[in-house]
C-alpha positions in Angstrom: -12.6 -20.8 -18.1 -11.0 -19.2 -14.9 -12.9 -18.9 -11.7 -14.6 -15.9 -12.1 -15.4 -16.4 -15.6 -17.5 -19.2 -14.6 -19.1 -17.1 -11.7 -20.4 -14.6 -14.4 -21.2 -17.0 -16.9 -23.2 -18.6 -14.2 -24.9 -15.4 -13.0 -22.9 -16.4 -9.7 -21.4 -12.6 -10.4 -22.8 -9.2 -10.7 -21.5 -6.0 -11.6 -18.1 -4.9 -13.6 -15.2 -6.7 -13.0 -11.8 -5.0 -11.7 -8.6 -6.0 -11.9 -7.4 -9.3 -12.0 -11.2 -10.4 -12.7 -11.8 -9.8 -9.0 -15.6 -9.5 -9.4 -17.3 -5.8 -8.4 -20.0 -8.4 -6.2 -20.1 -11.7 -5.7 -23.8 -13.3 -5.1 -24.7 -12.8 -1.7 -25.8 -16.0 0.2 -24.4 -19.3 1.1 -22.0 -21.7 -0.4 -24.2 -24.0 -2.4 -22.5 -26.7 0.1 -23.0 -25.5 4.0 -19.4 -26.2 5.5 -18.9 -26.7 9.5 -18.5 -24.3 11.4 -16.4 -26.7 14.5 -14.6 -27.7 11.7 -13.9 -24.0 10.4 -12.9 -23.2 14.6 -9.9 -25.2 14.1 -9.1 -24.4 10.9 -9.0 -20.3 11.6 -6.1 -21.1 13.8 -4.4 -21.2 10.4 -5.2 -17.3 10.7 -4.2 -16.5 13.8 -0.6 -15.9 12.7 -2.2 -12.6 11.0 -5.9 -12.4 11.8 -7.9 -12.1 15.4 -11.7 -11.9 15.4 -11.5 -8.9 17.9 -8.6 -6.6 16.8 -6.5 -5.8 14.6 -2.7 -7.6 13.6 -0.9 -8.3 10.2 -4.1 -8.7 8.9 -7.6 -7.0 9.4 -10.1 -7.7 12.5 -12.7 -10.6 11.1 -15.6 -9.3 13.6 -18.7 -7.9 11.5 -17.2 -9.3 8.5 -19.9 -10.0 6.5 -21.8 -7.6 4.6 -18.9 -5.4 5.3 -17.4 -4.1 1.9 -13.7 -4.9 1.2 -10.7 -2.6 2.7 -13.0 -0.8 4.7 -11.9 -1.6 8.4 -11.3 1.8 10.2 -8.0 2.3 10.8 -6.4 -0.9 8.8 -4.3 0.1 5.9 -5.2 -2.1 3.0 -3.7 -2.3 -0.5 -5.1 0.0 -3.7 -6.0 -3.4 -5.2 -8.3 -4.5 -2.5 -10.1 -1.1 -1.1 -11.0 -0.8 -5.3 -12.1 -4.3 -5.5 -15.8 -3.7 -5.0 -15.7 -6.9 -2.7 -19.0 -7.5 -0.4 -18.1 -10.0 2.2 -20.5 -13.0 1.9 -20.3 -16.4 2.3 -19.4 -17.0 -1.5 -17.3 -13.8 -2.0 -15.0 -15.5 1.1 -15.2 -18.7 -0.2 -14.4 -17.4 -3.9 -11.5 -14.8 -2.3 -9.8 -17.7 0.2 -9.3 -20.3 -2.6 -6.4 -18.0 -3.9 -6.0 -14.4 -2.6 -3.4 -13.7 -4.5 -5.3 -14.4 -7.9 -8.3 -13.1 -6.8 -7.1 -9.8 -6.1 -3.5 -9.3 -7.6 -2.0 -6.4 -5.3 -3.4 -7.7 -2.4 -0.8 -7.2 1.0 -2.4 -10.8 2.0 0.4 -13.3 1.2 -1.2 -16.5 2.1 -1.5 -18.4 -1.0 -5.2 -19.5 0.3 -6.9 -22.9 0.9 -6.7 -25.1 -1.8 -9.6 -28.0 -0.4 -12.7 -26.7 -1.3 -14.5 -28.7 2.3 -12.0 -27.1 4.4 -12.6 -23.2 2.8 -16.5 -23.8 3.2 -15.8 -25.0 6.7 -13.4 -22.0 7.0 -16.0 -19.9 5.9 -19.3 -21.5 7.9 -17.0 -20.8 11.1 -16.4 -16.7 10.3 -19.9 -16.5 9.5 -21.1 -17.4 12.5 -18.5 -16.2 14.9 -17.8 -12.7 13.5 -21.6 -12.3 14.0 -21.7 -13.1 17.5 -22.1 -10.7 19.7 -20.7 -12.2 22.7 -17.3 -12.5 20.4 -17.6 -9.2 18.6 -20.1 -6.7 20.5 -22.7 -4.6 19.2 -20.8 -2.1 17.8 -17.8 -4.3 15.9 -17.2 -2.8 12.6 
């Protein structure tokens, strides 16, 4: 049973599913296992190749991240595959999306094949959580 199978079949999934089985919404809310977000600070360097909290690069401005809908950053030109994805950035729908981008949403302009160690993606992901809501990082009126 693939990975989003499992998510439905585990009510961990709402909504119709688009291409590639990229879920419309993924349950909002934690990972079931909090990760840490110190740990997450030095793993985001990772990103920093493509990805900045605060603007724009290769890859889309992670300030106001969650709750914001997929391919929705003003200005960014995302793929087809992920503007129509129906993503919800949570805590799960990043954890779900960063274990393999490419599968996840096929058509997806992110290369990076993802990270594979489940402690590191919730760590990853405890760390963008908390600093793409901070408003001494992002401002009031990051997107």
């Amino acid at each position: 049973m693939g990975l989003v199978a499992a998510l439905v079949a585990g009510g961990g999934c709402t909504g119709a599913a688009v291409a590639g089985d990229a879920p419309a919404t993924v349950t909002q809310g934690p990972p079931a296992t909090p990760g840490d977000p110190v740990r997450g600070e030095q793993i985001y360097a990772r990103c920093l190749g493509c990805h900045s909290l605060e603007y724009d690069r290769t890859g889309p401005r992670h300030c106001g991240i969650v709750g914001r809908r997929a391919g929705t950053v003003p200005g960014f030109a995302y793929s087809d595959a992920l503007v129509a994805s129906g993503i919800t950035w949570s805590a799960r729908s990043l954890e779900w999306f960063l274990a393999d981008p490419l599968a996840a949403v096929p058509g997806t302009k992110m290369t990076f094949a993802g990270v594979p160690d489940a402690a590191e993606r919730r760590d990853l992901v405890a760390w963008l959580v908390t600093a793409s809501a901070d408003p001494t990082r992002c401002g009031p009126t990051a997107p």
